[in-house]
C-alpha positions as CSV (number, residue, x, y, z in Angstrom):
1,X,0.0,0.0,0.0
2,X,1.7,3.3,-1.0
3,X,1.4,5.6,1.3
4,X,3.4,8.6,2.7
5,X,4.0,9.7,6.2
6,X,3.0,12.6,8.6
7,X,4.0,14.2,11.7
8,X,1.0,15.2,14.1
9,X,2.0,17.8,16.6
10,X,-0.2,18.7,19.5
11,X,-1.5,22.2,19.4
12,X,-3.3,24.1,22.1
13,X,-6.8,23.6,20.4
14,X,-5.9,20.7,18.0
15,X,-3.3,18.8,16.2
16,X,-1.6,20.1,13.5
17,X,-0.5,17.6,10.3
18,X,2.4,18.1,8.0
19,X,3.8,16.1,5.8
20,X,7.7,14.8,5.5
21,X,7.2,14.9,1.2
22,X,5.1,17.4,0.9
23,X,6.3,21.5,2.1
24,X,2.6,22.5,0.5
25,X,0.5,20.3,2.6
26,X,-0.9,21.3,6.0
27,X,-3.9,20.2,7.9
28,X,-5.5,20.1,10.9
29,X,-8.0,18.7,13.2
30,X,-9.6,19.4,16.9
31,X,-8.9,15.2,17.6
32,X,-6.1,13.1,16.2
33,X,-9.1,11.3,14.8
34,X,-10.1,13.9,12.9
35,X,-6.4,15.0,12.5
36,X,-6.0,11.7,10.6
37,X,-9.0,11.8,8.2
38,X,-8.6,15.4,7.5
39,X,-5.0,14.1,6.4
40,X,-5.8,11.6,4.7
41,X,-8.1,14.2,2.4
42,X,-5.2,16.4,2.4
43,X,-3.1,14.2,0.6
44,X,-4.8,12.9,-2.1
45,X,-6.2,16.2,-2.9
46,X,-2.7,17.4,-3.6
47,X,-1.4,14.5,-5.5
48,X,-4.8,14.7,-7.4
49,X,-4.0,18.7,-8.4
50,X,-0.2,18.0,-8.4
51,X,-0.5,14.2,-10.8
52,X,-3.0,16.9,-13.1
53,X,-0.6,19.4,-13.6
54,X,2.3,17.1,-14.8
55,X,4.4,17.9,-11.0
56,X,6.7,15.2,-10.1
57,X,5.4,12.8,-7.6
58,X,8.2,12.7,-4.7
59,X,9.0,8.7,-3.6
60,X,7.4,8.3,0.4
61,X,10.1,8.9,2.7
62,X,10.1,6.1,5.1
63,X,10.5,8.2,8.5
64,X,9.7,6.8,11.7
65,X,9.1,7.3,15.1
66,X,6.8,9.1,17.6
67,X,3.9,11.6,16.4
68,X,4.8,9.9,12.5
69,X,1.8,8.4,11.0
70,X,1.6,6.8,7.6
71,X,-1.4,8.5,5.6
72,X,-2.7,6.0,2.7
73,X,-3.1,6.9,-0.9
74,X,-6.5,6.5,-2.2
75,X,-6.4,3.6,-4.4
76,X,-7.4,5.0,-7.5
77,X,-4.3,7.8,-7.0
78,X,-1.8,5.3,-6.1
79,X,-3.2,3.1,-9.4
80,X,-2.1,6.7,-11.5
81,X,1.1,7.2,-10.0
82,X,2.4,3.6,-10.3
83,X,1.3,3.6,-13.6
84,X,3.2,6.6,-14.2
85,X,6.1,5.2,-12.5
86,X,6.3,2.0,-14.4
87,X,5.9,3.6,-17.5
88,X,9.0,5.8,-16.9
89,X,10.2,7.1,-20.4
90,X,7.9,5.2,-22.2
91,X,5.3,7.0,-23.5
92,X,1.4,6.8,-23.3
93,X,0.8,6.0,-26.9
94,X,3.5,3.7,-27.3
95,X,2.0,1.5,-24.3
96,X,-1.8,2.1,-25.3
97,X,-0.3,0.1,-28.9
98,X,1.1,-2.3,-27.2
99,X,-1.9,-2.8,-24.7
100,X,-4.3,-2.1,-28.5
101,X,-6.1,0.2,-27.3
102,X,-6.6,4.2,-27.9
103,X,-4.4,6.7,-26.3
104,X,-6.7,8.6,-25.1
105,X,-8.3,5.4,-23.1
106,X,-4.4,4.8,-21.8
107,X,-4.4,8.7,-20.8
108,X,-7.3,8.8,-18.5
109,X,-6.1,5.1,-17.0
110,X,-3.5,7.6,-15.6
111,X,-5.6,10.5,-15.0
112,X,-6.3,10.3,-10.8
113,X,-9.8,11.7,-11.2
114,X,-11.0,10.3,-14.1
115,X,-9.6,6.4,-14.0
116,X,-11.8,3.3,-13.3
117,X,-9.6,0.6,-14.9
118,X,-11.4,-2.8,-14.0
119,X,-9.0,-6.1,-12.3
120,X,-8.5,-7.2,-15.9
121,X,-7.5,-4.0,-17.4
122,X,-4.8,-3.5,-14.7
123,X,-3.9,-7.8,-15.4
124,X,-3.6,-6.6,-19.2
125,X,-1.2,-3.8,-17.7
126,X,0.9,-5.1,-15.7
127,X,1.6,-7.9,-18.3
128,X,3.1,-5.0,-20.6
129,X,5.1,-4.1,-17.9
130,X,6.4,-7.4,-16.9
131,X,4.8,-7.3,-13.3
132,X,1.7,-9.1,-11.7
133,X,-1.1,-7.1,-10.3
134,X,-1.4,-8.1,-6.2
135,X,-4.5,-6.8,-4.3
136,X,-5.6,-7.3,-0.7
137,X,-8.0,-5.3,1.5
138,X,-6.8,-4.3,4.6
């Protein structure tokens, strides 16, 4: 599960959430409770605007220790950037060829806010890539 981690620091009235990869990213929350899912929403609202606007998507730090918390990616925006990762320098129409399909259908599989790729779409793509897809619920 790709996911990237957070350091919650009591406040007087609250808990305030910042992130190790992210400078731009603050939230906050009255309980660590709400700290957490305000965090979580946080997040994957930046990588949403930040995947859009063609930023680079930093690697998770893997820090540790008290008042650290690792804040999950929403599925479908961890599905976008590890397709964007495995593609590297490849691009998007040279993989939608090889997956025969159109590039635009390839661009939105990468597209945070606008992907829906079914179990056997993401099979079909990891098979172009060499890999195996692996799911679990947790």
């Amino acid at each position: 599960m790709l996911s990237y981690a957070a350091r919650i620091k009591k406040e007087a009235d609250g808990y305030l959430v910042t992130f190790e990869d992210f400078d731009n990213v603050m939230t906050y929350g009255l309980t660590i409770e709400e700290a957490l899912v305000n965090a979580e929403e946080a997040l994957n609202g930046c990588l949403e605007s930040d995947f859009e606007r063609n930023f680079k998507i930093p690697q998770p730090s893997r820090v540790s220790g008290k008042n650290v918390y690792q804040i999950p990616v929403a599925p479908h925006v961890a599905v976008a950037i590890m397709l964007r990762t495995l593609r590297a320098d490849r691009s998007q129409l040279e993989i939608a060829r090889q997956l025969n399909i159109a590039y635009q259908v390839y661009q939105r599989l990468e597209n945070p806010r606008k992907a829906n790729p079914t179990i056997k779409t993401l099979e079909k793509i990891a098979k172009v890539f060499g890999r195996r897809v692996d799911l679990g619920f947790v």
